[in-house]
C-alpha positions, 0 to 999 in steps of 0.5 A, spaced: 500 500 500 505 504 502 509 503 494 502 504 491 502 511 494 509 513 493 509 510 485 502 516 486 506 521 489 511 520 483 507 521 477 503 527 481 509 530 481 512 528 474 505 531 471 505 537 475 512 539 473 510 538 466 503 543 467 507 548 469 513 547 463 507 547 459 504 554 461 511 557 462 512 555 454 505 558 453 506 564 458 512 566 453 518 566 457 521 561 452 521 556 446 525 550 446 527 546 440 532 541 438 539 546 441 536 552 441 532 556 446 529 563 444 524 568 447 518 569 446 516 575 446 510 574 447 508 577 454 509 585 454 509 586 462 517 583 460 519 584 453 516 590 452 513 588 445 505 591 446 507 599 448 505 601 442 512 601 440 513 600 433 521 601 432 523 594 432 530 597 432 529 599 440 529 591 442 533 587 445 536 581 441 536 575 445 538 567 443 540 562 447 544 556 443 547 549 447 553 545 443 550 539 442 554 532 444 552 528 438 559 530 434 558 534 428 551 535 428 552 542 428 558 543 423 554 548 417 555 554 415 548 555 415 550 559 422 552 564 417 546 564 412 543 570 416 548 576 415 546 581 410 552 581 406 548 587 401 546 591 408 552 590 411 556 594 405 550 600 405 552 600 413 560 601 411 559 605 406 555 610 410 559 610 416 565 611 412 563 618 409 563 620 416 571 620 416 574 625 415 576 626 408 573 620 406 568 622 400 565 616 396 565 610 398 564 603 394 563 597 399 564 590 398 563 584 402 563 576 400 563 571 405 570 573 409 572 579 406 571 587 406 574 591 399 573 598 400 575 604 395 574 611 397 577 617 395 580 622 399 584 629 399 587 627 406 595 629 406 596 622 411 593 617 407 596 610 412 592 614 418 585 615 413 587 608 410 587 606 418 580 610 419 576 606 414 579 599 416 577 599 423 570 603 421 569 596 416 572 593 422 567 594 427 561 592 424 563 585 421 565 578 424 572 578 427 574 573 422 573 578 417 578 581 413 579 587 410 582 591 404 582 598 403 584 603 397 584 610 395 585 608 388 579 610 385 581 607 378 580 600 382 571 601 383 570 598 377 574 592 378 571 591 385 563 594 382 564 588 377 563 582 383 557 585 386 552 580 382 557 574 383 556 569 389 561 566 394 560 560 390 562 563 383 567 559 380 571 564 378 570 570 384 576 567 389 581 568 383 578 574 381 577 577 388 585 576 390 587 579 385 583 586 386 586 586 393 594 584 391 592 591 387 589 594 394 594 593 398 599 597 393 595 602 398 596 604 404 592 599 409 593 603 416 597 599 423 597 592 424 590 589 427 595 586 433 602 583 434 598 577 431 596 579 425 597 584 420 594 590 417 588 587 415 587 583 420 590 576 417 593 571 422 602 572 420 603 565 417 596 564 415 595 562 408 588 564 404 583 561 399 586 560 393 591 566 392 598 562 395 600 568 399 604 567 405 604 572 410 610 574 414 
C-alpha cells in the first residue's frame, strides 16, 4: 500500500512539473527546440513588445544556443546564412563618409572579406587608410578581413563582383587579385602583434591566392 502511494506521489509530481513547463512555454518566457532556446516575446509586462512601440530597432536581441554532444551535428555554415552581406556594405559605406576626408565610398563584402575604395584629399593617407579599416572593422565578424584603397581607378574592378556569389567559380581568383592591387595602398597599423594590417593571422595562408604572410 505504502509503494502504491509513493509510485502516486511520483507521477503527481512528474505531471505537475510538466503543467507548469507547459504554461511557462505558453506564458512566453521561452521556446525550446532541438539546441536552441529563444524568447518569446510574447508577454509585454517583460519584453516590452505591446507599448505601442513600433521601432523594432529599440529591442533587445536575445538567443540562447547549447553545443550539442552528438559530434558534428552542428558543423554548417548555415550559422552564417543570416548576415546581410548587401546591408552590411550600405552600413560601411555610410559610416565611412563620416571620416574625415573620406568622400565616396564603394563597399564590398563576400563571405570573409571587406574591399573598400574611397577617395580622399587627406595629406596622411596610412592614418585615413587606418580610419576606414577599423570603421569596416567594427561592424563585421572578427574573422573578417579587410582591404582598403584610395585608388579610385580600382571601383570598377571591385563594382564588377557585386552580382557574383561566394560560390562563383571564378570570384576567389578574381577577388585576390583586386586586393594584391589594394594593398599597393596604404592599409593603416597592424590589427595586433598577431596579425597584420588587415587583420590576417602572420603565417596564415588564404583561399586560393598562395600568399604567405610574414
Amino acid at each position: 500500500m505504502k509503494k502504491s502511494l509513493i509510485i502516486l506521489g511520483l507521477c503527481g509530481l512528474s505531471a505537475l512539473t510538466a503543467c507548469q513547463n507547459k504554461e511557462m512555454a505558453g506564458d512566453g518566457i521561452y521556446e525550446s527546440s532541438g539546441n536552441t532556446i529563444n524568447v518569446n516575446n510574447q508577454r509585454s509586462e517583460l519584453y516590452n513588445r505591446d507599448n505601442g512601440q513600433t521601432d523594432k530597432s529599440a529591442d533587445f536581441g536575445y538567443v540562447r544556443h547549447q553545443k550539442s554532444n552528438v559530434m558534428g551535428e552542428n558543423v554548417s555554415n548555415n550559422k552564417y546564412a543570416a548576415l546581410d552581406r548587401e546591408q552590411l556594405a550600405d552600413i560601411i559605406s555610410q559610416n565611412c563618409t563620416d571620416i574625415s576626408n573620406v568622400d565616396d565610398v564603394s563597399t564590398l563584402v563576400t563571405d570573409e572579406e571587406v574591399l573598400i575604395i574611397y577617395d580622399t584629399d587627406s595629406q596622411n593617407r596610412n592614418e585615413t587608410a587606418d580610419q576606414v579599416k577599423k570603421m569596416a572593422m567594427s561592424f563585421v565578424p572578427r574573422f573578417y578581413h579587410v582591404y582598403v584603397s584610395d585608388n579610385t581607378a580600382l571601383r570598377k574592378n571591385v563594382e564588377n563582383f557585386a552580382t557574383l556569389a561566394s560560390n562563383n567559380p571564378n570570384a576567389n581568383n578574381g577577388i585576390d587579385k583586386v586586393i594584391k592591387e589594394m594593398l599597393k595602398s596604404p592599409q593603416g597599423n597592424k590589427m595586433s602583434s598577431g596579425e597584420n594590417e588587415n587583420g590576417e593571422i602572420v603565417g596564415e595562408k588564404y583561399k586560393n591566392d598562395n600568399r604567405n604572410l610574414k
